[in-house]
NURO-732039 format. One record per residue (C-alpha): residue number from 0; residue in three letters; x, y, z. Coordinates in nm, 3 decimals, decimal comma. Last residue first. Example, Ala and Ser with C-alpha at 12.3 -4.5 7.8 and 13.67 -1.06 7.14 Angstrom:
2
ATOM    nr   rest         x         y         z
ATOM     1    SER     1,367    -0,106     0,714
ATOM     0    ALA     1,230    -0,450     0,780
***
This chain:
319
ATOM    nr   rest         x         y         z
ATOM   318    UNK    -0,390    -0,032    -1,158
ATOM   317    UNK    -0,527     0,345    -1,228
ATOM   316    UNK    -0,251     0,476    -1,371
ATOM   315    UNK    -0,274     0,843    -1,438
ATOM   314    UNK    -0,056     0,938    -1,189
ATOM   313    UNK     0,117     1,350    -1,246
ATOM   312    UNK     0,231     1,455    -0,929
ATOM   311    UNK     0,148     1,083    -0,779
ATOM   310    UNK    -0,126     0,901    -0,733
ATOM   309    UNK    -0,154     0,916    -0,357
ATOM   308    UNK    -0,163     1,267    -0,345
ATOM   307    UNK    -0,136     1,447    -0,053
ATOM   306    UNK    -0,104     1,134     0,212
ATOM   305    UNK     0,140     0,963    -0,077
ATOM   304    UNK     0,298     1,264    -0,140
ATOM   303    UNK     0,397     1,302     0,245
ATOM   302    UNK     0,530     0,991     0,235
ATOM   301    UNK     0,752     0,973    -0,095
ATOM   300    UNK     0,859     1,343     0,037
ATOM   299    UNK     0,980     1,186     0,324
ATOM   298    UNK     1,172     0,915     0,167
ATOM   297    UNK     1,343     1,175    -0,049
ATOM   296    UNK     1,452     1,357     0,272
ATOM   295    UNK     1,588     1,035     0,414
ATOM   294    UNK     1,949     1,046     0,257
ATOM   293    UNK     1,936     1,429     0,349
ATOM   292    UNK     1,894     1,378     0,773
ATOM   291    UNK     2,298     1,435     0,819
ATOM   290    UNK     2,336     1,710     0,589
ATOM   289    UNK     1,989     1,906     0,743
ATOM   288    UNK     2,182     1,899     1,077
ATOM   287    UNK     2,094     1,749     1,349
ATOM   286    UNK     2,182     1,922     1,709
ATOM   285    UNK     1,807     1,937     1,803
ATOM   284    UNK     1,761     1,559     1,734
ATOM   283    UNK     2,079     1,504     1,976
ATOM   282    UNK     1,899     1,756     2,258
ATOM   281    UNK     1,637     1,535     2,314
ATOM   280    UNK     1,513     1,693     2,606
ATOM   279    UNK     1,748     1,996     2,688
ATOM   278    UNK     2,038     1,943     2,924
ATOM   277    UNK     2,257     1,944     2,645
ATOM   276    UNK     2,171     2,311     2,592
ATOM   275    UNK     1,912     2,454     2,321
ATOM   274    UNK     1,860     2,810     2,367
ATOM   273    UNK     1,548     3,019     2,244
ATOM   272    UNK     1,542     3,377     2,098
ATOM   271    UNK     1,388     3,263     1,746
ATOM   270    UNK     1,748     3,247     1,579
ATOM   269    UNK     1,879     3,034     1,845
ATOM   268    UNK     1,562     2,812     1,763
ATOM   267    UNK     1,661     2,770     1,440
ATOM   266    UNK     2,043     2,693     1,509
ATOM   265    UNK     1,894     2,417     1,752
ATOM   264    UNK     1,675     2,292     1,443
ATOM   263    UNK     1,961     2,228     1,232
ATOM   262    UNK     2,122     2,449     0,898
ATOM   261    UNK     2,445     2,270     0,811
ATOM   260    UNK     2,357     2,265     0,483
ATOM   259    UNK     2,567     2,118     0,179
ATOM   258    UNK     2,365     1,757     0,168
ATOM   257    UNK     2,016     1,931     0,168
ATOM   256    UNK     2,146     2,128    -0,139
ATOM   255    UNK     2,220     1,823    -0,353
ATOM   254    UNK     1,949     1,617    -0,186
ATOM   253    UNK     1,686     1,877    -0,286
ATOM   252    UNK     1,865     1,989    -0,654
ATOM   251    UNK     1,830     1,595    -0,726
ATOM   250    UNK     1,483     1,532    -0,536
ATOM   249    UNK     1,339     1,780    -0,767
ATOM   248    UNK     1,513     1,724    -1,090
ATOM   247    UNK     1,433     1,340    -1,066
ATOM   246    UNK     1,015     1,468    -0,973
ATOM   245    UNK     0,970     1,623    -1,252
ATOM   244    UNK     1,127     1,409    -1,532
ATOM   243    UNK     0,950     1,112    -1,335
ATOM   242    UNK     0,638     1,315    -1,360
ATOM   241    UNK     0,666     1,387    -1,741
ATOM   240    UNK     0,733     1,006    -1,797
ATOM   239    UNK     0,433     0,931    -1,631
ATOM   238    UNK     0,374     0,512    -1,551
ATOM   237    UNK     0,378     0,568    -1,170
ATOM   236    UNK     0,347     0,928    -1,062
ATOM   235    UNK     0,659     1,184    -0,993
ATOM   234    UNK     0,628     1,070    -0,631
ATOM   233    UNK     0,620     0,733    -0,695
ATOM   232    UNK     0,892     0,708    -1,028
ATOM   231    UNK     1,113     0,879    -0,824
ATOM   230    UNK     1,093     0,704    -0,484
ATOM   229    UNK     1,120     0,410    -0,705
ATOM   228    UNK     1,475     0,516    -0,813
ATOM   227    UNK     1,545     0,626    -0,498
ATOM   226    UNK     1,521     0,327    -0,335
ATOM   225    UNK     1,741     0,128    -0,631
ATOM   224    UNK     2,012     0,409    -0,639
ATOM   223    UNK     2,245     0,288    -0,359
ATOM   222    UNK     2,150    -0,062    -0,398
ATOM   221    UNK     2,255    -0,069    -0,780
ATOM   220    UNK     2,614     0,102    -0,637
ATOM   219    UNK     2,654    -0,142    -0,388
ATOM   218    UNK     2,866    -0,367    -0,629
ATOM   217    UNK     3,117    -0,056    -0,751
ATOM   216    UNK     3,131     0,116    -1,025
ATOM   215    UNK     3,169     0,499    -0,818
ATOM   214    UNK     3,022     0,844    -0,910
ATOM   213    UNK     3,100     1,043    -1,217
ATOM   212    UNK     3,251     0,700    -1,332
ATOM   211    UNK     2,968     0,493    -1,340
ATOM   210    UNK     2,724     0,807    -1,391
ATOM   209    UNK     2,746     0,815    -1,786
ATOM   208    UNK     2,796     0,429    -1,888
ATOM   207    UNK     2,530     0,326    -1,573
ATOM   206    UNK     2,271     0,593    -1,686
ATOM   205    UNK     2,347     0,383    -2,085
ATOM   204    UNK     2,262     0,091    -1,885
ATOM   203    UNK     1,944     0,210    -1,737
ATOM   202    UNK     1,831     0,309    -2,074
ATOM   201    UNK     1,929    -0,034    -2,238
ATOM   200    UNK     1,742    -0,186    -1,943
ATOM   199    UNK     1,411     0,050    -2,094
ATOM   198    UNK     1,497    -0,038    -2,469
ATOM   197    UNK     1,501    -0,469    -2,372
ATOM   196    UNK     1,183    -0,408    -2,165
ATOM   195    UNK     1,027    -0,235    -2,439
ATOM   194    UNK     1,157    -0,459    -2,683
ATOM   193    UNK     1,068    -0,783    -2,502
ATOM   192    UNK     0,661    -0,604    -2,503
ATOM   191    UNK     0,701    -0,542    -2,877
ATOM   190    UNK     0,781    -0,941    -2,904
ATOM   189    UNK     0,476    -1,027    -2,689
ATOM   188    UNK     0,241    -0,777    -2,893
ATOM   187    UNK     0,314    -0,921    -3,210
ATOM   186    UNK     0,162    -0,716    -3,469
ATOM   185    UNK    -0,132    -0,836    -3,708
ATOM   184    UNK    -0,383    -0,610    -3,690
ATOM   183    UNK    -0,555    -0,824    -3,443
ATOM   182    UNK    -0,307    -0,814    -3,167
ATOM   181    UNK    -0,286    -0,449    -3,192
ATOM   180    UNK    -0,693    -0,487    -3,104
ATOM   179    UNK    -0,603    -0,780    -2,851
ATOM   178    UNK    -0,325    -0,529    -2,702
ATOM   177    UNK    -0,553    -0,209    -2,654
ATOM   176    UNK    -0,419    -0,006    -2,388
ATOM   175    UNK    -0,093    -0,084    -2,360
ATOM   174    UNK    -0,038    -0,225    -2,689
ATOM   173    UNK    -0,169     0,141    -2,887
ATOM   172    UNK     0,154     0,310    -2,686
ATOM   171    UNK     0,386     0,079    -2,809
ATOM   170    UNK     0,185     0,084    -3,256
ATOM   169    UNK     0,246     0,415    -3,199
ATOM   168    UNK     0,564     0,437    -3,128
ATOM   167    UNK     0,655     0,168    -3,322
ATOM   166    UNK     0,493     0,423    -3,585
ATOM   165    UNK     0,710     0,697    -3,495
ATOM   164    UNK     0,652     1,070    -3,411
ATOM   163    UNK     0,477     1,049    -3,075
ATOM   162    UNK     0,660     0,768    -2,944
ATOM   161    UNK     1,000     0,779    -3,062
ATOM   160    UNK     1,001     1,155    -3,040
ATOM   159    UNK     0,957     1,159    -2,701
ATOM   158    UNK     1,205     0,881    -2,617
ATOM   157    UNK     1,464     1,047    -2,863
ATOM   156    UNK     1,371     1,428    -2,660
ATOM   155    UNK     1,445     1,292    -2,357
ATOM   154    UNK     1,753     1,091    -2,449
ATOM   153    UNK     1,898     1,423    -2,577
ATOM   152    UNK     1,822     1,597    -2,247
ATOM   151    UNK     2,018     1,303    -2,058
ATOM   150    UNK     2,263     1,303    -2,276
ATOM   149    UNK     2,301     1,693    -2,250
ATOM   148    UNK     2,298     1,687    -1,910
ATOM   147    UNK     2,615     1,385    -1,842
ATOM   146    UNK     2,795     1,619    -2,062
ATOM   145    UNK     2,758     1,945    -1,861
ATOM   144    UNK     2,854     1,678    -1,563
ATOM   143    UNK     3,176     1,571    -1,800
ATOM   142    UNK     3,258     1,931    -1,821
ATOM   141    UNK     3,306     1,961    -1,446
ATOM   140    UNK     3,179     2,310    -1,269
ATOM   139    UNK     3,348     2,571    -1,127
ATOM   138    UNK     3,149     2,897    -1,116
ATOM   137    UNK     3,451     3,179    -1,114
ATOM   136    UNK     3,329     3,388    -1,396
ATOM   135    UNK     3,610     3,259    -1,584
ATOM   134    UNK     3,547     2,912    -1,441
ATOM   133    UNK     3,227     2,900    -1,595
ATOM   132    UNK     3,373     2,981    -1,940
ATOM   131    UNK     3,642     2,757    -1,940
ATOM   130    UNK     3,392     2,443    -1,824
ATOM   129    UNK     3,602     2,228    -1,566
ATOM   128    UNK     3,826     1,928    -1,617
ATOM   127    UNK     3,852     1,578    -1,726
ATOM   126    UNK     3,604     1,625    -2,062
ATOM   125    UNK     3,852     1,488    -2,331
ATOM   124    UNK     4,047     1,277    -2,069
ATOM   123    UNK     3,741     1,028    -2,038
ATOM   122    UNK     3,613     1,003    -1,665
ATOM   121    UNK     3,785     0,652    -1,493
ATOM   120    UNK     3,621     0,350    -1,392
ATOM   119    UNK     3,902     0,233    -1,162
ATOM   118    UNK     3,694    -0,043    -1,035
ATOM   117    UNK     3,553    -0,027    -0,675
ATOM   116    UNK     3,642    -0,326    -0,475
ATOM   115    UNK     3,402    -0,656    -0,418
ATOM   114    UNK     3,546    -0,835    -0,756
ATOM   113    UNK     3,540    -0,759    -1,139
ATOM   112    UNK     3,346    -1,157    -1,233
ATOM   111    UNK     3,280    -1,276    -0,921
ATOM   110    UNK     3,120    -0,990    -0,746
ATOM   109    UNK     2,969    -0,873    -1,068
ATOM   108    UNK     2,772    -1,248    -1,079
ATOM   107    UNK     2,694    -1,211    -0,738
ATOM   106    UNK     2,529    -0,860    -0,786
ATOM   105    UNK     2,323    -0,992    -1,074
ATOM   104    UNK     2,191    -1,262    -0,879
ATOM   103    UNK     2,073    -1,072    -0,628
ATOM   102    UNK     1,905    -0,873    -0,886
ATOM   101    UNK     1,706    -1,157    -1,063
ATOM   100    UNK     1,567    -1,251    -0,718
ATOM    99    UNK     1,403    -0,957    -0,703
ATOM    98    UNK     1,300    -0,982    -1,069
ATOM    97    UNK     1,167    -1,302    -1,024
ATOM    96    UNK     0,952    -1,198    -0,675
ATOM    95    UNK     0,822    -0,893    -0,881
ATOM    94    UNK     0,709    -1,145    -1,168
ATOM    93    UNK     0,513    -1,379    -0,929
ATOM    92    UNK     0,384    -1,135    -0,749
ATOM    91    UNK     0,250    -0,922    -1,075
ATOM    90    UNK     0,043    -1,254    -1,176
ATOM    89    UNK     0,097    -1,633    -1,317
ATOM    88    UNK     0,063    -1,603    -1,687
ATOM    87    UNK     0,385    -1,358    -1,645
ATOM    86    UNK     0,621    -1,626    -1,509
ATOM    85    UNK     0,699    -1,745    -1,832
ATOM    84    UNK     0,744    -1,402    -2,032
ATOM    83    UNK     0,974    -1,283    -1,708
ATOM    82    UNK     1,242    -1,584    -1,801
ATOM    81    UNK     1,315    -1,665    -2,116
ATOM    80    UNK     1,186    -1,367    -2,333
ATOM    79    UNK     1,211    -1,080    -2,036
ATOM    78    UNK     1,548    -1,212    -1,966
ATOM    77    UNK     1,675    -1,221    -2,349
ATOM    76    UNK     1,545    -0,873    -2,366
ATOM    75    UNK     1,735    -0,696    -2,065
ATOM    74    UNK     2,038    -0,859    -2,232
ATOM    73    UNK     1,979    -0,754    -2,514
ATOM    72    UNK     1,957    -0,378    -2,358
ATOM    71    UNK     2,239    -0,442    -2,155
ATOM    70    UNK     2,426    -0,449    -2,458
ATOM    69    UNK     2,295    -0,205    -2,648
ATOM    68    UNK     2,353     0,040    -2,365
ATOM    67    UNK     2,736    -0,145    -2,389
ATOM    66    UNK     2,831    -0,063    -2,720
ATOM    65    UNK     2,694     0,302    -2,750
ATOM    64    UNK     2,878     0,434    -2,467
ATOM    63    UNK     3,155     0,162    -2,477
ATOM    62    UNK     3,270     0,330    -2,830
ATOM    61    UNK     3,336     0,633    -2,673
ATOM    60    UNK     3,512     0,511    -2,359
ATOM    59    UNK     3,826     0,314    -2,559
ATOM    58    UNK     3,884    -0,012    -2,707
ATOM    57    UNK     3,979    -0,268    -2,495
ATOM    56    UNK     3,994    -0,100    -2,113
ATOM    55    UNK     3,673     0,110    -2,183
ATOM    54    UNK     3,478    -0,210    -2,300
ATOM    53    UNK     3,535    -0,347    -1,960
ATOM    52    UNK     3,431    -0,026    -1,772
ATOM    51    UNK     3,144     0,061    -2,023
ATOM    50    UNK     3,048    -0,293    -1,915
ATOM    49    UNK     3,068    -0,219    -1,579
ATOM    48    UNK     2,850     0,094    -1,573
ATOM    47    UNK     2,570    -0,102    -1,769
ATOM    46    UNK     2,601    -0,386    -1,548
ATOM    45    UNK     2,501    -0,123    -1,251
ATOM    44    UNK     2,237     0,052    -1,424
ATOM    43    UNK     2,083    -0,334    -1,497
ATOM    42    UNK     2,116    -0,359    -1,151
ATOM    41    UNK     1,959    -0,067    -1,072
ATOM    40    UNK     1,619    -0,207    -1,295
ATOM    39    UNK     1,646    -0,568    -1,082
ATOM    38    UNK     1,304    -0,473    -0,891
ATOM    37    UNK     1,147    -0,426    -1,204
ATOM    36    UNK     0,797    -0,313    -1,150
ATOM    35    UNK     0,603    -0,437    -1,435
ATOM    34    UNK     0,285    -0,323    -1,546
ATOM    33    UNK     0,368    -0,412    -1,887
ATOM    32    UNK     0,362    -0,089    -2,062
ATOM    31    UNK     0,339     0,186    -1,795
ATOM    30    UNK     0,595    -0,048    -1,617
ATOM    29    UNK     0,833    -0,061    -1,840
ATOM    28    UNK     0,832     0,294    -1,988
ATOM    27    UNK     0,873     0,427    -1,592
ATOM    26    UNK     1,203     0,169    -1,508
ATOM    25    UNK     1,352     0,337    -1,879
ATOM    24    UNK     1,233     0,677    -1,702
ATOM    23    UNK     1,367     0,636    -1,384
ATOM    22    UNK     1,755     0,518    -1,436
ATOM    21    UNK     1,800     0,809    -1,711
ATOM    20    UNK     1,585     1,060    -1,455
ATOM    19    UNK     1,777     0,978    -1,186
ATOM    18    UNK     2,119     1,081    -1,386
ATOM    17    UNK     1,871     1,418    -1,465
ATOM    16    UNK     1,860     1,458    -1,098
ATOM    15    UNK     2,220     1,454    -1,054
ATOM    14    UNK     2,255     1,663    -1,291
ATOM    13    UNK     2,025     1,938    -1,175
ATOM    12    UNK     2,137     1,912    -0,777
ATOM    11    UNK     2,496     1,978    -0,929
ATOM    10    UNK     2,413     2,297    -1,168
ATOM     9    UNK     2,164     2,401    -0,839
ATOM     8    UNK     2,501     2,325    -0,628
ATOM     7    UNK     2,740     2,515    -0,819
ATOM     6    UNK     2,477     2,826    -0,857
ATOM     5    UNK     2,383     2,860    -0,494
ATOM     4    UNK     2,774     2,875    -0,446
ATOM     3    UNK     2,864     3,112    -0,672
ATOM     2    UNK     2,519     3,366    -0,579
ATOM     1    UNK     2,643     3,322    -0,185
ATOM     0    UNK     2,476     3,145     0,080
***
């Protein structure tokens, strides 16, 4: 492994993992509010992606990045108002069974509306190429992945700010703990709770506007991300923003690197002296490569944090 090459995929593994950390974080906010786990939180990534699609075709990509977050975002607050807000009297099963549902749903209504194919979500010409100054020391890397960063890095610091420096901020994180107190003072708890939901499907929707067309718009593209997305939010611990953050850019520059090695356990043992034939007993696990086992490698690291640490990197949630 060379210094170029280390360097392309660390750049890759770290936007990638900062896309996870856009899908994770609004999914995080949720739940360390209401105690949600939204099921349908990909598919709001996914409507997100085709809006910016639609929007794209009218009037141009720039104004579908802030049209269609806000978008999904009303959307994501009409469906906790007429829908989540009456099932939530009955209990967390209740609620995760509606969102579940809620996603199926979603993914017909795509289906019908753009189709089964792929739409020809396209990257905006502006940043269709690689970084000039990268290339000249012969790193090649996509501007629209350097932009893809810096939105996630600037929705970092908004969210932060927003609830340390703000007083819906504080009046958020005063409603999770204290909500009859907030109650009291005169705010309306249920209508902060609909914006939280609303602002995190607005965050999953604005991951869909900047990884739609990095990656594919497709249908399967919510089920693609949906494990991992709660892998995330698991490992990192549930209701921790810093842990999500954490554990994103960890299974991103894992996966990214896992997916590029050809390193197996036969080539291992050559190293140690020993020879693996087809004759040996089970020679086909021997022959893996670390490419071919990466789609489980976050699953294992969901496991082994759960017998390490069952709360998570950095849990505080005790329910």
């Amino acid at each position: 492994m060379n210094l170029e090459f280390f360097l392309i995929q660390l750049l890759n593994g770290i936007s990638y993992g900062l896309l996870l950390f856009m899908l994770s974080s609004g999914l995080t906010l949720i739940f360390s509010m209401m105690g949600v786990l939204n099921f349908a939180h990909a598919s709001f990534y996914m409507i997100g992606a085709y809006f910016a699609y639609q929007i794209s075709r009218w009037i141009g990509y720039w104004p579908a990045l802030l049209i269609a977050p806000l978008a999904v975002g009303l959307l994501g607050a009409l469906v906790e108002r007429w829908g989540l807000r009456r099932v939530h009297k009955w209990g967390h099963v209740p609620e995760l069974l509606f969102t579940f549902g809620l996603s199926y749903i979603i993914v017909e209504l795509v289906q019908v509306i753009w189709g089964r194919a792929a739409v020809p979500y396209a990257v905006p010409a502006a940043l269709d190429g690689p970084i000039d100054w990268l290339a000249g020391l012969g790193i090649t890397f996509p501007e629209y992945r350097a932009f893809m960063m810096l939105v996630a890095v600037l929705m970092l610091a908004a969210i932060y700010l927003l609830l340390t420096r703000t007083r819906i901020g504080l009046v958020i994180q005063a409603a999770l703990t204290h909500p009859h107190q907030v109650e009291a003072l005169g705010h309306n708890v249920p209508r902060v709770f609909m914006l939280v939901f609303g602002g995190g499907c607005a965050l999953a929707g604005l991951a869909g506007v900047i990884g739609g067309n990095a990656f594919v718009t497709q249908p399967a593209m919510a089920a693609e991300l949906g494990a991992i997305i709660f892998v995330v939010i698991v490992v990192g611990g549930m209701g921790s923003l810093a842990g999500a953050f954490v554990a994103s850019l960890a299974i991103g520059v894992m996966q990214t690197f896992a997916v590029a090695s050809d390193a197996s356990l036969s080539g291992l043992a050559s190293l140690l002296g020993v020879t693996v034939t087809p004759q040996t007993f089970g020679y086909s696990v021997w022959k893996l490569t670390v490419a071919q086992v990466a789609p489980v490698l976050p699953f294992l690291l969901l496991v082994l944090i759960l017998i390490v640490r069952p709360k998570g990197l950095m849990g505080t949630r005790e329910d």
